[in-house]
N, C-alpha and C positions, 0 to 999 in steps of 0.2 A: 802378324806373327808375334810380334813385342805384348799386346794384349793374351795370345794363346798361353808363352811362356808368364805371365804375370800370373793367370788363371791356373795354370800347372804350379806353380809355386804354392798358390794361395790349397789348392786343390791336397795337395803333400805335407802343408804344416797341419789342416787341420783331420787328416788323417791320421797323421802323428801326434796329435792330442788327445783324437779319439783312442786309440791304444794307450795310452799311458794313462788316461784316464782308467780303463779297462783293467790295466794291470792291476792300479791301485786299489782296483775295487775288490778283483781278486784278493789280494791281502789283509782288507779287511776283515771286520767282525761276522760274521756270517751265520752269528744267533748259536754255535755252535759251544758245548760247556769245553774252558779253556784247560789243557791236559795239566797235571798237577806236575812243579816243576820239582826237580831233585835235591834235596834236604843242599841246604848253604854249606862249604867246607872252605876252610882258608887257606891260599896257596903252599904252606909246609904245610897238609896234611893235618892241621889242629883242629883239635876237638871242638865245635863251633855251636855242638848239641842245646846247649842250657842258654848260649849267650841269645842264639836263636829265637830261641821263645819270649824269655825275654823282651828284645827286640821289638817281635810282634807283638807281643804284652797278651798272649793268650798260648794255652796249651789244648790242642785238638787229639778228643778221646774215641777212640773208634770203640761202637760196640754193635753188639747184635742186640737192637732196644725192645727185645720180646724176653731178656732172660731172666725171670722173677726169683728174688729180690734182688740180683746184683746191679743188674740197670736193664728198665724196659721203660713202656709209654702207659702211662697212669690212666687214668678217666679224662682227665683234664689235656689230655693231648701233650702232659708234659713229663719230660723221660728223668726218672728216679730210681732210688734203691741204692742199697749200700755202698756199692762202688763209686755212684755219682757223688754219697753224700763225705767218703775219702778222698776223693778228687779234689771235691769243692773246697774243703778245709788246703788239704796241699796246696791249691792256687790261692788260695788268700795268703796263704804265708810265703807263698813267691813270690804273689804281686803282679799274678795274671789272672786273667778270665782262663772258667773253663768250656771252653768251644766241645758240644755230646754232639758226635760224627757218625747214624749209624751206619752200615756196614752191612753187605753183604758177610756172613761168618766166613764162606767156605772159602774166597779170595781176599782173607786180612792182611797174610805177610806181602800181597801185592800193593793195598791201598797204606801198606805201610811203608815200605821200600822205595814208591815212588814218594813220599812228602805229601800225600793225601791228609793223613793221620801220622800222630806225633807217639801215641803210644796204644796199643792195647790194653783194655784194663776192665772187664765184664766178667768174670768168675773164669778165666784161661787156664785151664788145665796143665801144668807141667809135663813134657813129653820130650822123649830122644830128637824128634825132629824139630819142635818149635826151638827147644836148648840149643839147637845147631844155626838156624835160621835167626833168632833173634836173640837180644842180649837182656836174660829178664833181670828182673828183679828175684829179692828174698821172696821164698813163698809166703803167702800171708795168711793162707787160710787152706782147712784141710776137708775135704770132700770125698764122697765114694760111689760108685758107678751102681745102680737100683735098677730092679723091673719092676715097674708100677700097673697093676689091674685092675682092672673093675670090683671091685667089693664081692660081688658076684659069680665071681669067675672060681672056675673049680681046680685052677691050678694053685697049687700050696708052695711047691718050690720050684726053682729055673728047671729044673729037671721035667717037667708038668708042661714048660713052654715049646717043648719035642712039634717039628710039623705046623706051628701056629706064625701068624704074621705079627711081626716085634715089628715097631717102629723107633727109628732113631734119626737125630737132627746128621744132615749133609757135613758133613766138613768137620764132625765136630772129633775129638778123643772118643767118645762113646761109640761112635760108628766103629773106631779102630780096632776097639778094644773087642768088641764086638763083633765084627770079621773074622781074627783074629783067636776068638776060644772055640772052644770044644764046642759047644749047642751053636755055635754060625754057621754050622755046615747043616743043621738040621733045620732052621729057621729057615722063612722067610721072609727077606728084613726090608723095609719101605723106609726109604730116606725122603725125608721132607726138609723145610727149610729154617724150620723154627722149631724147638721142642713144644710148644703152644699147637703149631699146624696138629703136630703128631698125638699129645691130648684130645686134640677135637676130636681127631681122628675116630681114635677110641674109645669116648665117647659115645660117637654114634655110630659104634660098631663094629668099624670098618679093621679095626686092628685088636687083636689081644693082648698087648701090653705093650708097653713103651719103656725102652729103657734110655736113664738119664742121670744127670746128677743128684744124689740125696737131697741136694739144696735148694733144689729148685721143687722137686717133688714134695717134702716135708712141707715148705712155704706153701705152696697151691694148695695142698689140701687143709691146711689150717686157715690159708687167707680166704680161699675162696669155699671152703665148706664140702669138698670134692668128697664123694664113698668110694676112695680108690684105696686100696692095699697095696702095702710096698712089700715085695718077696724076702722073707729072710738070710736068700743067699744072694748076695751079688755076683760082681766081678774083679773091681782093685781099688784100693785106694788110692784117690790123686791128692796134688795140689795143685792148689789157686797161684801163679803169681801174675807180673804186671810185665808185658810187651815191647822192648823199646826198639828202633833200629839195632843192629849189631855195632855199628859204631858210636852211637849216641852215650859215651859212657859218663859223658858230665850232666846229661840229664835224669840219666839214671840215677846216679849217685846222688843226687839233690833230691829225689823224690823220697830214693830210701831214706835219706838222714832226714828229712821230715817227719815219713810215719814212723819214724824210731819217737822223736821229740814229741810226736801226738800220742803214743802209747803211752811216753811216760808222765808226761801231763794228764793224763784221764780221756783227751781229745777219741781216740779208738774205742775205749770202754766205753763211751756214751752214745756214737754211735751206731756200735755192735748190740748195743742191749736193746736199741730206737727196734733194732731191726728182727734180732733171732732172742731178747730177754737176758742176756748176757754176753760177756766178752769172748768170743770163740775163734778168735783170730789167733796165730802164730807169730805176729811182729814180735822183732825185738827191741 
């Protein structure tokens, strides 16, 4: 009996080892990407935005890295253009790296709310809803909404785009805006996920025009030699600004008062001219 009960003992610790072990395993690493934790705030409520960064010694830029020239992926497999080449200048004088994060476009204010990405900053349109959502910056550059066609194409003005399939990027202001007028009821519009997708698109046929940013259109067809025609009518003028959480207002504030300092030293002018052949930004 004294042997049974030994054996029952021995029998029950190392059952209870085996679960604990088990538990722990459960907790571990389990190969899975770890969920992005919620931006740092300091017990009263203080602004923790710029120390943050700081800290980490890096600032993470969410973009959609297809959007030419403000920030896409180069030949070189490596993500460039105007906005990256703002950025980079900003973080040198803050004294961080800058971390190019990209992004799904259509869920930004989500990879930005949780602490994924620190700021938006790819050619962002100004709009009722983002102003509400997040806390931008000054605009810094001014843009307007284009139907881009084939060279070819026999429509002259938006009017001409009656009945035809427009393409426009998911998620983006342009889709809104576009929704939103008079000829969206008459089109039929194909949302893709890059204004690039919706060029190819076009392209090779599949669409009649695409509407986008002047700035992005202008760029492609000079960079890349495109026989596209841009309609002489649009739909609105936007602006450009930069992204931050809604609370983040000490990181904010330190970005702007930098590209104020880089406008007025020349730093802006020289890399606005690398990009469009002059200064065509709106900092102050």
């Amino acid at each position: 009996m004294k042997k049974r009960r030994i054996f029952g003992k021995l029998l029950t610790g190392m059952m209870a080892a085996a679960m604990l072990f088990s538990l722990s395993g459960c907790g571990g690493n389990s190969g899975a990407e770890n969920p992005p934790t919620e931006p740092e705030t300091s017990n009263s409520g203080e602004d923790l935005s710029l120390e943050n960064v700081k800290n980490a010694g890096k600032l993470v830029l969410g973009l959609d890295a297809t959007f030419e020239p403000m920030g896409y992926t180069d030949e070189n497999d490596a993500i460039v253009g105007f906005d990256i080449d703002l950025a980079e200048e900003v973080c040198k004088r803050m004294g961080v790296e800058l971390v190019k994060q990209p992004i799904n476009w259509d869920t930004k204010e989500e990879d930005l709310d949780t602490g994924r990405i620190d700021c938006i900053w790819n050619g962002m349109s100004v709009n009722p809803s983002r102003q509400e959502k997040m806390n931008l910056s000054e605009a810094y550059m001014r843009n307007s909404m284009v139907f881009v066609v084939p060279a070819d194409s026999d429509a002259k003005t938006m009017a001409d785009l009656s009945d035809r399939k427009i393409g426009v990027q998911n998620g983006s202001t342009a889709q809104e805006i576009l929704e939103a007028s008079e000829i969206g009821s008459s089109i039929t519009m194909q949302t893709l996920a890059t204004n690039v997708d919706a060029l190819l698109q076009m392209d090779s046929g599949l669409l009649d025009a695409v509407f986008l940013d002047s700035v992005v259109a202008e760029y492609k067809m000079t960079a890349d030699g495109k026989d596209w025609r841009i309609l002489p009518d649009g739909l609105e003028e936007e602006e450009y600004a930069i992204g931050f959480r809604k609370n983040d207002q000490a990181l904010r504030d330190e970005v702007q008062k930098i590209l104020s300092e880089m406008k007025a030293d020349g730093a802006v002018e020289r890399i606005s001219t690398k990009w469009f052949g002059s200064d065509v930004t709106t900092i102050k």
